[in-house]
C-alpha positions as CSV (number, residue, x, y, z in Angstrom):
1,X,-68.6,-2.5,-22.9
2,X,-65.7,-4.8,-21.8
3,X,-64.7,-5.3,-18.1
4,X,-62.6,-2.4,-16.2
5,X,-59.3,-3.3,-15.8
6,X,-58.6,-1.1,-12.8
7,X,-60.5,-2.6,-10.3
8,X,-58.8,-6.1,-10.5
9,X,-57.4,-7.1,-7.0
10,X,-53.5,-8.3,-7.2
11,X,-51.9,-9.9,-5.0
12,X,-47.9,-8.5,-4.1
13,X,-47.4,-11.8,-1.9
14,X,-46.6,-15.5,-2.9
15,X,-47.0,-16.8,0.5
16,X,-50.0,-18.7,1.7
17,X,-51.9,-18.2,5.1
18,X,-50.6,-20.9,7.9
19,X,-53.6,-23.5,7.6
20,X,-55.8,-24.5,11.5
21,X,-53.6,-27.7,11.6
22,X,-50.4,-25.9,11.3
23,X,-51.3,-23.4,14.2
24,X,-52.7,-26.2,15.8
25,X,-49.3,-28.4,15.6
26,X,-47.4,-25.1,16.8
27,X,-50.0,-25.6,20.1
28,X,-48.6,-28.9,20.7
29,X,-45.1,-28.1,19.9
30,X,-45.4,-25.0,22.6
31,X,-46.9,-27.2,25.0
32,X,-44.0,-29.8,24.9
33,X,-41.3,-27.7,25.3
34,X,-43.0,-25.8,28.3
35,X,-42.7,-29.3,29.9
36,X,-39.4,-30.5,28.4
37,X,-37.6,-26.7,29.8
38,X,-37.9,-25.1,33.2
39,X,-37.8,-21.6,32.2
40,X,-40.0,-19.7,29.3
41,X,-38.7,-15.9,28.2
42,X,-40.8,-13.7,26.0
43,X,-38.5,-11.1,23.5
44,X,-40.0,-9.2,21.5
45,X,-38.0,-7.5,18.0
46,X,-38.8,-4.7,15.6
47,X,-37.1,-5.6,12.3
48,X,-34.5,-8.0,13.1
49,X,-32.9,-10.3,10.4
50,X,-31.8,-13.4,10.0
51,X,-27.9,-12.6,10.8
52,X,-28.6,-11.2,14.3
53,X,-31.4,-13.9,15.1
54,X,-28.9,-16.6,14.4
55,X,-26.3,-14.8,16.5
56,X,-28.9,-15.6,19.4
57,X,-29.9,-19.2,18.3
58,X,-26.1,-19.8,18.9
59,X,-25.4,-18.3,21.8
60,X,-28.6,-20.3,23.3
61,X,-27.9,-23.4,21.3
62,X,-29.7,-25.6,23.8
63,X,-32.7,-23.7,23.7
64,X,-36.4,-23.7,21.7
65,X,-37.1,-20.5,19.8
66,X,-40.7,-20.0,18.5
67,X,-42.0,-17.6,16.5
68,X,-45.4,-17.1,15.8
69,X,-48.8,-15.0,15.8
70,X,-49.2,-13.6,19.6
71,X,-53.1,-14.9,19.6
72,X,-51.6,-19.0,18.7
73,X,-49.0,-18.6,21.9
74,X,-51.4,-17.3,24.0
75,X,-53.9,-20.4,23.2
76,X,-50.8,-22.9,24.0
77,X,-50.2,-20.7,27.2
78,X,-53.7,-20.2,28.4
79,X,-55.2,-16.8,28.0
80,X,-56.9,-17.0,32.0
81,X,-55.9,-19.0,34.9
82,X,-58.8,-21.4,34.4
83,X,-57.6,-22.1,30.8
84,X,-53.8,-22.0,31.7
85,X,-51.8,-24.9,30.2
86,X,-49.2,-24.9,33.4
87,X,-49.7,-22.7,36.7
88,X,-49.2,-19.3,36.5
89,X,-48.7,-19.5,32.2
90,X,-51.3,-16.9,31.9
91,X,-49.2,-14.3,33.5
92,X,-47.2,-14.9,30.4
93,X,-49.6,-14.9,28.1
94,X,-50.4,-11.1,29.6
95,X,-46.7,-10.3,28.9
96,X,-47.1,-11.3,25.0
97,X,-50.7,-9.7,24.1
98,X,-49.3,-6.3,25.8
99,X,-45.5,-5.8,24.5
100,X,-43.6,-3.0,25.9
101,X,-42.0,-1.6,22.7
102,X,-39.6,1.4,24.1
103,X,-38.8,3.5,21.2
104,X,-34.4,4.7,21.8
């Protein structure tokens, strides 16, 4: 009997998962702006596009914006005040593992 045809696994996506020395670069990259900048702000979305994003990215044209998975910030932040990256970055790191998403 030949091989079912219904239980094959497909894939709907063509992008690849982000590889341990890309989330590891994003670390560094985190880590350099928090001492190139003296402020850090956490924003969280729900389905925003790339027209009203870049509305933002111009109106803070001299800023750094990074997007990524909330676990990889937290690392470059510091999950605990022993592990913290710069004083008091793990009060930040609080803010992005427990967004406030307030539903209008």
């Amino acid at each position: 009997m030949g091989k079912s045809k219904r239980n094959k696994v497909i894939s709907l996506t063509k992008t690849t998962k982000k590889t341990k020395t890309f989330k590891e670069e994003l670390i560094t990259k985190i880590r350099e702006h928090i001492d190139k900048y003296e402020n850090l702000f956490v924003f969280s979305h729900n389905n925003m596009r790339t027209n009203p994003f870049r509305d933002i990215q111009q109106t803070f044209n001299d800023s750094k914006f990074f997007l990524g998975k909330n676990k990889v910030m937290q690392l470059a932040l510091g999950k605990s005040e022993e592990d913290e990256y710069k004083k008091n970055a793990h009060l930040i790191s609080e803010v992005i593992s427990s967004p406030k998403i307030q539903e209008n």
